[in-house]
C-alpha positions in Angstrom: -52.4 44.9 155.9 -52.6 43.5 159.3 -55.8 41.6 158.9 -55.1 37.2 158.7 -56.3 35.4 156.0 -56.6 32.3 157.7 -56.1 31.2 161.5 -55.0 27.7 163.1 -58.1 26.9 165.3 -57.9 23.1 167.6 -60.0 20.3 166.6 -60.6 17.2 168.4 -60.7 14.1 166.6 -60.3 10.8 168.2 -58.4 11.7 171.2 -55.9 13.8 169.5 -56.0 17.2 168.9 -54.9 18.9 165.7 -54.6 22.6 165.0 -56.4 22.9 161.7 -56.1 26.1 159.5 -59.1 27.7 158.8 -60.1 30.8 157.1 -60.5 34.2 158.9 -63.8 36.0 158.7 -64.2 39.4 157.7 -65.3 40.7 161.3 -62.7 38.7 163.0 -59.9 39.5 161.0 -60.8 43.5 161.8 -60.8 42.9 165.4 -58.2 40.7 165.3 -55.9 42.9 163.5 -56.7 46.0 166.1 -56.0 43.9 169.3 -52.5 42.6 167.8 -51.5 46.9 166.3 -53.2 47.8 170.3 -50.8 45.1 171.6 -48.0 45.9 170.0 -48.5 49.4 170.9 -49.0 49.0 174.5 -45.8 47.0 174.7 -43.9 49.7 173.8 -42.9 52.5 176.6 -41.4 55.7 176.6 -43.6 57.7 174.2 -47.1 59.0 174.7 -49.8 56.6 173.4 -50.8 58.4 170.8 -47.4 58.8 169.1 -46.8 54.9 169.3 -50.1 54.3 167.7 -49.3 56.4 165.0 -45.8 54.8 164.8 -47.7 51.4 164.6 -50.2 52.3 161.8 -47.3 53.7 159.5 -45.5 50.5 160.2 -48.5 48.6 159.4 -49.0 50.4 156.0 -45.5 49.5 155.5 -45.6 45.7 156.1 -43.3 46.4 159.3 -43.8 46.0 162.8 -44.6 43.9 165.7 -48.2 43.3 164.5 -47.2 42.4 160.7 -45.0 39.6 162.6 -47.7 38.4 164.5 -49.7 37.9 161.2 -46.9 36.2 159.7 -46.7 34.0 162.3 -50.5 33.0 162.3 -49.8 32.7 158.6 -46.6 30.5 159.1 -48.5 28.4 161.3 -51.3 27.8 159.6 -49.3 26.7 156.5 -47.2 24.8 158.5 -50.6 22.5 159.6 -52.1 22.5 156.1 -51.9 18.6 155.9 -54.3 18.7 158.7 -56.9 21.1 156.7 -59.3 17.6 155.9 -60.6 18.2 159.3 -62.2 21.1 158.3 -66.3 21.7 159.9 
């Protein structure tokens, strides 16, 4: 559940430099989905490791959590630039 569909990544273009959405492969979206739940679980304290991880998971499966907002806000941003998505390579 906590894998992106699509990413903003920078492109230059004349000077300027636009973040332009793009979509997320496979691969990427896996590891990118593990950093943000090992993130979000490393921020926590007061618990052993384990427990938080398993917190983290269920939360995930649940559409809740620190990492489901980070995809959200990947998401948000990436719509939020879709008039830039002509620059596309």
């Amino acid at each position: 559940n906590v894998k992106p569909l699509i990413q903003v990544r920078s492109r230059r273009v004349g000077g300027a430099t636009y973040q332009v959405p793009m979509e997320v492969k496979r691969k990427r979206a896996t590891s990118l989905a593990t950093r943000w739940i090992l993130d979000a679980t490393r921020k926590k304290k007061g618990r052993p490791m384990f427990k938080r991880l398993a917190d983290e998971l269920i939360m995930a499966y649940r559409r809740e959590g620190a990492a489901m907002s980070t995809r959200d806000n990947v998401h948000k941003m990436a719509e939020a630039n879709k008039a830039f998505a002509h620059l596309t390579w």
